[in-house]
C-alpha positions in Angstrom: -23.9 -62.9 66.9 -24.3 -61.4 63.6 -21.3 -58.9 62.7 -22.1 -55.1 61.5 -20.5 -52.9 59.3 -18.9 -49.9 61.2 -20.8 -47.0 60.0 -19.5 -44.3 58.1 -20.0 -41.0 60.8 -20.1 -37.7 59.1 -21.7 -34.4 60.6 -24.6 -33.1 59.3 -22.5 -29.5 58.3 -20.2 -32.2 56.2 -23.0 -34.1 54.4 -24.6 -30.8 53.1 -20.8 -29.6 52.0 -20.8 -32.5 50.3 -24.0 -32.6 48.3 -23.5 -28.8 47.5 -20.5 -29.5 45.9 -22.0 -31.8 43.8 -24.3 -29.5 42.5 -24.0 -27.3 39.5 -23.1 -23.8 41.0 -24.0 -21.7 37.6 -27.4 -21.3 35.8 -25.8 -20.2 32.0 -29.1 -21.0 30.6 -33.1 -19.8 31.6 -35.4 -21.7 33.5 -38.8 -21.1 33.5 -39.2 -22.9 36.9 -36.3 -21.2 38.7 -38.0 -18.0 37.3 -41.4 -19.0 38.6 -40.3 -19.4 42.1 -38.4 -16.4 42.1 -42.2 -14.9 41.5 -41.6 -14.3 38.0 -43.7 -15.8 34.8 -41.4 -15.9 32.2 -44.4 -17.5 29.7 -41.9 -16.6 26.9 -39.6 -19.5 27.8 -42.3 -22.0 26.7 -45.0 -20.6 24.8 -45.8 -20.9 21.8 -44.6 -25.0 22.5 -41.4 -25.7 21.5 -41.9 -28.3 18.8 -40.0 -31.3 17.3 -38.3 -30.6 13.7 -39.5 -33.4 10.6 -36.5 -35.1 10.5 -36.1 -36.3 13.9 -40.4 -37.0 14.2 -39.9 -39.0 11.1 -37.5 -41.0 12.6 -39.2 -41.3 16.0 -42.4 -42.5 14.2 -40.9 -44.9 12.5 -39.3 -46.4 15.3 -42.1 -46.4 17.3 -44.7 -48.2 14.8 -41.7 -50.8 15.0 -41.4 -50.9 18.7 -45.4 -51.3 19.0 -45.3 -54.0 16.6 -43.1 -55.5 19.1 -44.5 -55.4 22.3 -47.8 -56.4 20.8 -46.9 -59.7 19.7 -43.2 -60.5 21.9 -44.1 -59.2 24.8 -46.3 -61.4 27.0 -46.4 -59.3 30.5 -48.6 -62.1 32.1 -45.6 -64.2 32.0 -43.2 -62.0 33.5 -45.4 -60.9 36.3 -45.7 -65.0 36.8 -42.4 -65.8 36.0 -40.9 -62.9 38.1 -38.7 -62.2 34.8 -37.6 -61.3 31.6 -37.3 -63.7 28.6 -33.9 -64.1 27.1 -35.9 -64.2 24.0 -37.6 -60.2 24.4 -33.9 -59.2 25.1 -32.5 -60.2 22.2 -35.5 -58.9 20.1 -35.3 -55.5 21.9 -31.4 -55.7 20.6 -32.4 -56.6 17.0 -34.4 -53.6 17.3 -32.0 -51.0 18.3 -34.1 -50.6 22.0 -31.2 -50.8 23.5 -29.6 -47.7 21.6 -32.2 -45.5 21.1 -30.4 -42.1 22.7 -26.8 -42.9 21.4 -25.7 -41.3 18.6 -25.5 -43.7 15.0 -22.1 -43.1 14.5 -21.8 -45.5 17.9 -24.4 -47.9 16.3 -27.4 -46.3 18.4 -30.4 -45.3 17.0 -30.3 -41.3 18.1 -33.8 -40.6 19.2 -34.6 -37.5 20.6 -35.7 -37.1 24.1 -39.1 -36.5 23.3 -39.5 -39.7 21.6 -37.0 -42.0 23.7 -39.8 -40.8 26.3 -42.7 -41.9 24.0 -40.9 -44.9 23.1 -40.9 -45.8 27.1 -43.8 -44.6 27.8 -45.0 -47.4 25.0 -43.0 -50.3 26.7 -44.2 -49.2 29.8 -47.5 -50.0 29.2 -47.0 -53.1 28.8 -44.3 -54.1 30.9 -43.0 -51.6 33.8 -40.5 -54.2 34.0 -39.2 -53.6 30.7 -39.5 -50.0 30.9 -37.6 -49.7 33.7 -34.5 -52.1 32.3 -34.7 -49.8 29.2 -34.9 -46.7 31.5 -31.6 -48.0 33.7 -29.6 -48.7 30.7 -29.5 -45.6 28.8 -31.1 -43.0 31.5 -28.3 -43.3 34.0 -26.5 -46.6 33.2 -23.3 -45.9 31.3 -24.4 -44.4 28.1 -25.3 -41.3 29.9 -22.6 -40.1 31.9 -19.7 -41.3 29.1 -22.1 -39.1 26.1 -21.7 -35.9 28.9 -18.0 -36.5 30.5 -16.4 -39.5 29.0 -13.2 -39.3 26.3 -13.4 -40.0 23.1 -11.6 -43.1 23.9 -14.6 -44.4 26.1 -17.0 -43.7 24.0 -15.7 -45.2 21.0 -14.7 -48.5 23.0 -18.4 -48.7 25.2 -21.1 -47.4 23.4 -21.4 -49.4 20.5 -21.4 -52.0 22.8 -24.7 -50.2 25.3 -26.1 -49.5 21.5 -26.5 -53.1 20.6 -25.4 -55.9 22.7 -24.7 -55.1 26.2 -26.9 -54.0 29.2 -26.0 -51.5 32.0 -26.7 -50.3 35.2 -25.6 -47.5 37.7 -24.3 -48.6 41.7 -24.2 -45.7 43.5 -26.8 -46.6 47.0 -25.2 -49.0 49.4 -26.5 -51.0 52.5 -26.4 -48.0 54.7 -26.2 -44.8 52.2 -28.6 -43.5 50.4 -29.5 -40.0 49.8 -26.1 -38.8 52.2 -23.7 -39.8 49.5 -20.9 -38.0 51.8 -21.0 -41.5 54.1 -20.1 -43.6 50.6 -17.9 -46.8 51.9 -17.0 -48.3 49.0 -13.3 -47.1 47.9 -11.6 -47.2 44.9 -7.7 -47.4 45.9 -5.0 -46.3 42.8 -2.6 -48.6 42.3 -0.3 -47.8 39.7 -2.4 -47.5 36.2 -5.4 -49.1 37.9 -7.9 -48.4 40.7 -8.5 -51.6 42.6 -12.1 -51.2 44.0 -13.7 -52.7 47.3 -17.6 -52.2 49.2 -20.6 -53.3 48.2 -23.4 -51.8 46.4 -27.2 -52.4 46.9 -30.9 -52.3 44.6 -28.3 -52.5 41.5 -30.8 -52.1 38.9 -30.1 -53.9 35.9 -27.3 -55.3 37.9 -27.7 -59.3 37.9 -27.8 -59.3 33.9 -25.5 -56.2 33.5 -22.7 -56.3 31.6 -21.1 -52.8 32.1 -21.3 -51.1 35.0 -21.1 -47.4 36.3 -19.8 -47.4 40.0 -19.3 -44.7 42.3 -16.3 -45.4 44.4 -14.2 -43.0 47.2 -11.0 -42.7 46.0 -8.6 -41.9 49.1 -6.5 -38.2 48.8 -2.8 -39.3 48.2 0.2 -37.6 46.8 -0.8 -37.4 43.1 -4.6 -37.6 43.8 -7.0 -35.3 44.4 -9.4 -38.0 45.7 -13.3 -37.7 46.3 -16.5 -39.7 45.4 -16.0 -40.5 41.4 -17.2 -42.6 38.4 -16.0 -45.6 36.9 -17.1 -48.1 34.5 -16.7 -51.3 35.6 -16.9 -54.9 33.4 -19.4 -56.7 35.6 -17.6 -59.7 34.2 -14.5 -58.9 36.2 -12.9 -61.1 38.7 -13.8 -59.7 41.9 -17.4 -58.9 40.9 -20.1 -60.9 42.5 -24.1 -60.3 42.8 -24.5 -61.8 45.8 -28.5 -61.4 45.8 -31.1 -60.9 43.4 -33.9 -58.6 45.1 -37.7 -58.9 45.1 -39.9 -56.4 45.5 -44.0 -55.9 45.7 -44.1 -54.8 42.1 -41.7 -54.7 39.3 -41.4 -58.7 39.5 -39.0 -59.0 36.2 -36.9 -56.2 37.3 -32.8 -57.7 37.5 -31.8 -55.8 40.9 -29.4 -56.9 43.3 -26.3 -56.6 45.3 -23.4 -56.6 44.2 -20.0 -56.6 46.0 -16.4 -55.8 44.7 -13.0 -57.4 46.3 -9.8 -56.4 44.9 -11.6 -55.7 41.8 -8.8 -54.1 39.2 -10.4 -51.0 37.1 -7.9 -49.4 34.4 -7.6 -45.9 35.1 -9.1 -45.3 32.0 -11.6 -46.4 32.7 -12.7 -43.5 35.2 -15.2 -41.1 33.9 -14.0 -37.6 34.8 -11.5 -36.7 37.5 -11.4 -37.4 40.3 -14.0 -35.9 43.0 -16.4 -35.6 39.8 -18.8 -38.9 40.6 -21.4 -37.0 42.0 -21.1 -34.2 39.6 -21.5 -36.7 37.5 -24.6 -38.3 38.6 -26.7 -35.4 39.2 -25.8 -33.8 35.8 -27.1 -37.2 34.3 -30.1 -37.2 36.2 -31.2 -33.7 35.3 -32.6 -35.4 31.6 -32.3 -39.3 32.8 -35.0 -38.4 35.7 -37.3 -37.7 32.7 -37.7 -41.1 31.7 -39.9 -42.0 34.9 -42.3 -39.1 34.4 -42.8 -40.2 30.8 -43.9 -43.7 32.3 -46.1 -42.4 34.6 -47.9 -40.6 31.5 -48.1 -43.6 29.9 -49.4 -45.4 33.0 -52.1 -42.7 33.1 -53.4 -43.0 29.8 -53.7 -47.0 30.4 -56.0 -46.0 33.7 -58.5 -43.9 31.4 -58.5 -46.3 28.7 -59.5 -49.3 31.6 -61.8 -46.6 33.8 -63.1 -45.4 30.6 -64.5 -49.1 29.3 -65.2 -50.3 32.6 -67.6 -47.6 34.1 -69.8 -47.7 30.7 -70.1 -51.2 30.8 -70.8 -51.8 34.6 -74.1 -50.6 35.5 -75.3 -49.2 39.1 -79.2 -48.5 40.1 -80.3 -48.6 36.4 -77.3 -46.7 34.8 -73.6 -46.9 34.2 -71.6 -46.2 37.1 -69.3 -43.3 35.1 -72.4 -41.5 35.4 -72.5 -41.5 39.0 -70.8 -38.5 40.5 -69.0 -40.3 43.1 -67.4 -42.5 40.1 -67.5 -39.9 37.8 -64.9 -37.2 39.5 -62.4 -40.1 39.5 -62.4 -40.4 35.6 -62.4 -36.6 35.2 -59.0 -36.3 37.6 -58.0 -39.4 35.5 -58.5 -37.5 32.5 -57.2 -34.3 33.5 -54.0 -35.5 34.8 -52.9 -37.6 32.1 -53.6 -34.6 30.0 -51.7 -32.6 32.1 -48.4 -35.1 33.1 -48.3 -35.7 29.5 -47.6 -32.1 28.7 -45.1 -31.4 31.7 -43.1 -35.2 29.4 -43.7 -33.4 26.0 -42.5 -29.8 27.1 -39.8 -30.8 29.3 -38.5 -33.8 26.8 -38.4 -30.8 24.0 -36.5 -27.6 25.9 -33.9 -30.6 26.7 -33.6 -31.8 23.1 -33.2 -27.9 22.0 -30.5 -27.5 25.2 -31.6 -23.5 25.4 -33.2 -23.8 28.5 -31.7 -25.1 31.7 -34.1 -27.8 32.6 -32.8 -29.6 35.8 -35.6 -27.9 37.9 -38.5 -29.3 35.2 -37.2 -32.2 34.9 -37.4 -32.9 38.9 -40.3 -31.4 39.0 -41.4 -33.7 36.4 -40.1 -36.7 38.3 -41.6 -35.4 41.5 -45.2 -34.9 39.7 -45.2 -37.5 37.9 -45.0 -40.1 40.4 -47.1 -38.9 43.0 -50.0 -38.3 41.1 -49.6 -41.6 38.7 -49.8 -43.5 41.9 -53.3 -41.8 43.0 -54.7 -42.4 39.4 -53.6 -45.9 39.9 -55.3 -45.8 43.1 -58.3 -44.2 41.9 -58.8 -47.0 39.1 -58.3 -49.9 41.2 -61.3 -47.8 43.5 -63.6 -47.5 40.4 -63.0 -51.5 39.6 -64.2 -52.1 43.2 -63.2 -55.9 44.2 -61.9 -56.5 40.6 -59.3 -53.7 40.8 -57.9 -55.9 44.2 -58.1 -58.9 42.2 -55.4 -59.8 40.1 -55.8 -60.5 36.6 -55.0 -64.4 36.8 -57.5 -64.8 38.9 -59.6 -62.9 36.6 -58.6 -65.0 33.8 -59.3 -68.5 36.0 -62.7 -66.8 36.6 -63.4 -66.0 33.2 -63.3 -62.1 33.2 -60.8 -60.0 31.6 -57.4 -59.8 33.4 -57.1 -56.5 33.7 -53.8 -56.1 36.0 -54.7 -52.9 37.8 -53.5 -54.3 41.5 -50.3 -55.1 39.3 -50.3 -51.5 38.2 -50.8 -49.9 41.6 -47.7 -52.2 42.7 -45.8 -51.6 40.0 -45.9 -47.6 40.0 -45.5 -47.1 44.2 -41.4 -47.6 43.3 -41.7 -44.5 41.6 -42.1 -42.5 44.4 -38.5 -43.9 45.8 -36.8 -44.5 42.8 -34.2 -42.1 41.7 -34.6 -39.7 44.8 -37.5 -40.1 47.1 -40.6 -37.4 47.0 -39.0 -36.1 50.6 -35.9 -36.0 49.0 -36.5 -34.3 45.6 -38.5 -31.9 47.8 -35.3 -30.9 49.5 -33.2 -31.1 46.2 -35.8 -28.5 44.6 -36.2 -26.7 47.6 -32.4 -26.0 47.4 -32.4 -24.8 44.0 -35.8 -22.4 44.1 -33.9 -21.0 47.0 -30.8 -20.6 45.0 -30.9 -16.7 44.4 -31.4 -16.1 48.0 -28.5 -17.8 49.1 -26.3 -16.2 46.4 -27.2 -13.0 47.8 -27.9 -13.5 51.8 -26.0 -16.9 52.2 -22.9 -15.4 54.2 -25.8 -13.7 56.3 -27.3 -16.5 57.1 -24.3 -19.1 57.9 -22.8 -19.2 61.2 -19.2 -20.0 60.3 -19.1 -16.7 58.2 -17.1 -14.0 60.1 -18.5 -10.6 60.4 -16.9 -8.8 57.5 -18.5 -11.8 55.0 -22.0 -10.7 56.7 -21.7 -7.4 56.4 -20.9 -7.8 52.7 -23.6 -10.3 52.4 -25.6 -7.8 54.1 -25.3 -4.9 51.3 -25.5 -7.8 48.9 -28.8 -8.7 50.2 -30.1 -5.0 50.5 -29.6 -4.2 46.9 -30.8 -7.6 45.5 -34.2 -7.2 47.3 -34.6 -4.0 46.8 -35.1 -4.5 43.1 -36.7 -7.9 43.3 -39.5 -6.9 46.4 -41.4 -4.6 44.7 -42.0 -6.5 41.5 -43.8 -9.1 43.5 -46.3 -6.6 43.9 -48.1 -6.6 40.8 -47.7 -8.2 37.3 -50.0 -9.1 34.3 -52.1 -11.5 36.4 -53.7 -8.4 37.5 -55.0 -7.0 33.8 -58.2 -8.9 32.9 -56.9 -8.8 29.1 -53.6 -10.5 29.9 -52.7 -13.9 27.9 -56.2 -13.5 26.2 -54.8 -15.6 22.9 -55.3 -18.5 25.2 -59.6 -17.9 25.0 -61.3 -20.5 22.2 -64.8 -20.7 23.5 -63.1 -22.3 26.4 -61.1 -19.5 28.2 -57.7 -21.0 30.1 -56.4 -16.9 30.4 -57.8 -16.9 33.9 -55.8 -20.1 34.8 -52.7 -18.2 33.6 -53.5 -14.6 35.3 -53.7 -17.0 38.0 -50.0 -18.6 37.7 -48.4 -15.4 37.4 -50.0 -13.8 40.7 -50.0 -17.2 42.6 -45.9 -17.0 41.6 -46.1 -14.3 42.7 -47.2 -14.9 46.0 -45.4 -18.3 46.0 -42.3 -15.7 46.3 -42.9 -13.8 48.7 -43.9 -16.5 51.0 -40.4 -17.9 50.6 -39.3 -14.6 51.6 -40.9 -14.0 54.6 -39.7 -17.7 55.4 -36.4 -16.8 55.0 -36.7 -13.7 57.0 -38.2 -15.6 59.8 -36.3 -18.8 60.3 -33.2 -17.7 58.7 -30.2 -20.5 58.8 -33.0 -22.6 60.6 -34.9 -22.6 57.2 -33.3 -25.8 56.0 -34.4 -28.0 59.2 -38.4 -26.7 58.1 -38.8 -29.7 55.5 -42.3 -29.8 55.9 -42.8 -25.8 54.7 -40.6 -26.6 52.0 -41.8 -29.7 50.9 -45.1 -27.2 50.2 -43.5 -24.7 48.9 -42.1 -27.2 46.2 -45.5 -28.5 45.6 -47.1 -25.6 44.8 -44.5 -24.8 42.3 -44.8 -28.4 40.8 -48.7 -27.2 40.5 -48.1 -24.3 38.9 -45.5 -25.7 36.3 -48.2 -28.1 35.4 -50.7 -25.7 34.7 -48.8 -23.5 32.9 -47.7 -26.5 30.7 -51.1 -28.0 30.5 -52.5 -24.4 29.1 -49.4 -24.4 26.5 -50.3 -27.9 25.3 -53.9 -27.1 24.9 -52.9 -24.0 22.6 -50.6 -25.7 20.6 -53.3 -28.6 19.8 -55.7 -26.0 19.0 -53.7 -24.2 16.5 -52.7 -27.5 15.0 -56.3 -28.2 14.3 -55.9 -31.6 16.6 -58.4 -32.2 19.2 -58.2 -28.8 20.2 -61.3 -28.4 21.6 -61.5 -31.2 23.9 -57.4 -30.2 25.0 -59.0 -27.2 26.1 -61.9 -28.5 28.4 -59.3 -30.8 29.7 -56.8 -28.3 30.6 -59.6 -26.2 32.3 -60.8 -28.9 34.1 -56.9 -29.2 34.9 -56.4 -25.9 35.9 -59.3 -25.9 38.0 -58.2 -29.0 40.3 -54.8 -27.8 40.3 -55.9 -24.4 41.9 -57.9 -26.1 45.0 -54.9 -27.9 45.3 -52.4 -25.3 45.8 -55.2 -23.2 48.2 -55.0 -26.1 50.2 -51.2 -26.0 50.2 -50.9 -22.7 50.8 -53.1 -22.7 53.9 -51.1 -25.6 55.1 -47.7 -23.2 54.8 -48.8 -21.7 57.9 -51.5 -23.4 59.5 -49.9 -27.1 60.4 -49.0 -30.0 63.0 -45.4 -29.6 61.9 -44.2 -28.4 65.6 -46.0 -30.8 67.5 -44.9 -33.4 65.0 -41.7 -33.1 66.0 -42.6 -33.4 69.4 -44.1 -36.3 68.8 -41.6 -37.7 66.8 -38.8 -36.9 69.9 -41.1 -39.0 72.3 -41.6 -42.3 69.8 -37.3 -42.1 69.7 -37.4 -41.9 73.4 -39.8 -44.6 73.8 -42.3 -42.4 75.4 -45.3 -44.5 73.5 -43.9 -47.9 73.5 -47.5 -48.4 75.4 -49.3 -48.2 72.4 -47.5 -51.4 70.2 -48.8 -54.0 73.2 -51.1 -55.9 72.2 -50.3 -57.1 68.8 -47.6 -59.4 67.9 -44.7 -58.8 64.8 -44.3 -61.1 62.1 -41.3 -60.2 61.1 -38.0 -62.5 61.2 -34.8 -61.7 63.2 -31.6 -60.1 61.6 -29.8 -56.8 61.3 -32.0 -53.6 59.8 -29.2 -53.1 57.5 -27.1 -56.2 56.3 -23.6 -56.4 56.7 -21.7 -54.5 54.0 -17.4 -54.9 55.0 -15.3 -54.7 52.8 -13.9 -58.2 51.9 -14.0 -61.9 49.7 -17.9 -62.8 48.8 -19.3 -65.2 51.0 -22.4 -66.3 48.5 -22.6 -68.1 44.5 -22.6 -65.4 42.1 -26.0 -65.0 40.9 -25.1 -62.7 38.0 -27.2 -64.0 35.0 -26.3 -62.5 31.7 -29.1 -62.4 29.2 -28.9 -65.4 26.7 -26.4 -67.2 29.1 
């Protein structure tokens, strides 16, 4: 009989203390997207575009001609979609290069890219490789150069980043067997012991974590006399006795990515070696994933512009009833929402990549938004491509090549992007995560009012908190600029995207008060209505989109650069975008959401076991979720340094 690990058993109330403790309490800074779901349109905050100064474009220009050089002629993606890996040999040339480096500062070696063109630089590799990309992405977006640039000593950083800069990869271990998104149910602990922690669980999809040479682990360090305790950060030498990948993973896309599990016993970590205090891990980790998320939009970007580029040649040259098939409607709508999109997610990467290099604006609702976005709608570009190559999109491209036809890997692209939609928070989970922060004001104000555990003097003053609050903000969500017919009329070149942004500021508008009225319906119930949420979220994400897309457009059009044809595709945009949010916005009230759950209660009760006769399941026996107790490893390491 095949042992378990004794599960971690926290109460719901306990997980959510949890995760709100982790977050950051205080918005010092403006956000445009907090702003926009609290119904107001605070264009100012990105328009005109916030733009990149010489120095730093001359040095992101350079780097990138280099880098394209690169992955033109090292880079052969064939072989690591065959081969399931990456060369020892593109490695080291990515070191030579400085890849490796590119958002640490110089005095540490690294190369000290802005954020807008570390994006374009990934965006670049992930064309070619996703593989690549994301080992890039792992290292420096939330591996340890991250976290030690925002919270570590000047100790830390002077002993481990000129090594991330040059010479040794990273990776972040934070999900385990059975925790994901509930961080408050973390197992693996982190035990002081004199100057040391000694460190013990084990930690699952490791990325970068079979080749990894640092490590950044979140641990449980027990209260005791002397320590505070709580979830917090350490970096780890994956070389260090104790440390074993015990399996390398493989997934339906991604095929050269180095994930794994990896389990600690005994392992010793200096104490300073802990980033932060402790209780700070998952402080820690969010704060870093407020930019790092950014890097997985930018791919996606980059992912669409490959899908117009393929849709593009393919639909002139294949012909259809006398005439190519991009001149087909049916095929023809496809391209133009490829178009538009890529055109659109491009300008959410640029705008959001720039506010964080200038740090005035706080950006952690963009840049989930971004992430959210991003990966949704790469995947149904992807989707539409491989529909528009017909049976050669479900080919792959060796069998194209055997065939003699060009390989063009769009199955592999399709396969390669659907991790995006789980990596680094799922879409139901990042629409809970900005759900929680567009709701932010209204729990500042009403949150007392709202929570049963409050007595009845912290309602009552939540109560005449409340009253004065919405007393100011209801009535502004009556009318605003998107009302006046002149409004935001600089954006009108022939082409006139004005109307899209009247439209933003009274759909915010309404977007607001609909959270409202939620609120004042459903009360402390509104957190259990995920589905109303998840919309809500999405029509914000819509409306950032737009009002980036327009912002983009006007900004190429001043610079004289294809501004006329970043206007049609920003109307074209804008116009998609608005069915979309109808469509969500009729779905806010008009749903299945109560009988879903109905449903749902009767699958757990076995209520429609009836309907799985009748077929048989090819799956193997063992345990949904592998043993993870604490203890010696029981399997070879398989940790595989690059070059060894």
């Amino acid at each position: 009989m095949t042992a378990t690990t004794p599960r971690t058993t926290v109460t719901e109330r306990e997980a959510r203390r949890v995760a709100e403790a982790a977050r950051e309490q205080d918005w010092r800074k403006p956000s445009f997207a907090k702003e926009l779901f609290l119904g107001r349109f605070r264009l100012d905050l990105i328009h005109p575009h916030p733009l990149p100064d010489e120095e730093s474009v001359r040095r992101g220009e350079e780097f990138l001609a280099k880098l394209r050089a690169f992955c033109e002629t090292q880079i052969d993606a064939a072989r690591i979609e065959r081969e399931a890996r990456i060369p020892d040999e593109v490695v080291a040339g990515l070191k030579e290069l400085g890849a490796l480096g590119m958002k640490i500062d110089p005095k540490y070696g690294g190369l000290g890219l802005t954020q807008l063109y570390y994006n374009k630089a990934l965006a670049l590799v992930g064309s070619v490789s996703p593989a690549v990309g994301a080992l890039l992405s792992a290292h420096q977006s939330i591996g340890v150069p991250q976290p030690l640039k925002m919270f570590g000593t000047q100790e830390q950083k002077d002993a481990f980043l000129p090594r991330c800069a040059r010479t040794d990869i990273s990776a972040f271990l934070l999900t385990e067997p059975d925790v994901g998104s509930d961080p408050a149910r973390l197992a693996t602990t982190a035990v002081p012991d004199g100057d040391d922690y000694v460190l013990d669980g084990v930690k699952l999809w490791t990325t970068n974590g079979v080749v990894a040479d640092l490590l950044v682990v979140m641990a449980r360090v027990p209260r005791s006399e002397g320590h505070k305790g709580g979830i917090t950060a350490f970096v780890v030498e994956a070389g260090a006795e104790g440390v074993t990948v015990e399996n390398r993973n493989a997934f339906m896309g991604l095929r050269g990515i180095e994930n794994g599990v990896t389990r600690f016993h005994r392992v010793r970590v200096p104490a300073a070696h802990r980033i932060g205090p402790e209780g700070a891990g998952l402080k820690i980790a969010l704060t870093t994933l407020n930019t790092g998320r950014l890097s997985l939009p930018a791919m996606c970007a980059g992912a669409g512009k490959w899908c117009l580029g393929i849709a593009r040649q393919w639909s002139a040259e294949r012909e259809q009833w006398g005439k190519p098939v991009a001149l087909h409607e049916a095929v023809g709508s496809k391209i133009s929402f490829i178009a538009a999109t890529t055109f659109a997610l491009e300008a959410v990467v640029d705008l959001s990549s720039q506010m964080a290099d200038e740090d005035r604006n706080d950006i952690r609702i963009e840049a989930a938004l971004a992430k959210l976005y991003g990966s949704e709608m790469a995947w149904t570009m992807a989707d539409e491509l491989v529909q528009i190559r017909g049976g050669r999109g479900y080919e792959t491209a060796e069998s194209l090549r055997a065939r003699g036809e060009r390989p063009v890997p769009a199955e592999q692209m399709l396969r390669d992007l659907r991790i995006n939609r789980i990596f680094e928070g799922s879409t139901e989970i990042m629409h809970l995560l900005i759900a929680r922060e567009a709701v932010d004001a209204h729990l500042s104000v009403a949150g007392d009012l709202i929570d049963p555990d409050k007595p009845l003097s912290a309602k009552a003053r939540a109560g005449a908190n409340a009253g004065v609050f919405y007393a100011k903000w209801l009535p502004k969500l009556v009318a605003g600029p998107g009302q006046l017919p002149t409004a935001y009329s600089e954006f009108k070149h022939g082409i006139d995207l004005s109307g899209h942004l009247r439209y933003v500021e009274r759909t915010a508008r309404k977007l607001a008060r609909s959270t409202f009225y939620a609120m004042s319906r459903w009360q402390g119930r509104m957190e259990t209505k995920q589905g109303f949420l998840g919309r809500i979220v999405d029509i914000g994400a819509e409306l950032f989109a737009m009002s980036a897309a327009c912002v983009r457009a006007e900004r190429l059009w001043r610079e004289g650069e294809h501004g006329r044809e970043a206007y049609q595709l920003a109307d074209v945009f804008c116009r998609q975008a608005r069915i979309r949010v109808e469509e969500l916005f009729g779905r806010l009230w008009s749903n299945t959401d109560d009988l879903d759950r109905k449903v749902v209660r009767g699958v757990l009760a076995g209520a429609y076991t009836w309907l799985e006769e009748g077929v048989l399941d090819p799956s193997g026996e063992g345990p949904w979720i592998a043993d993870a107790t604490p203890g010696p490893p029981t399997r070879e390491n398989a940790r595989r340094p690059f070059g060894s």
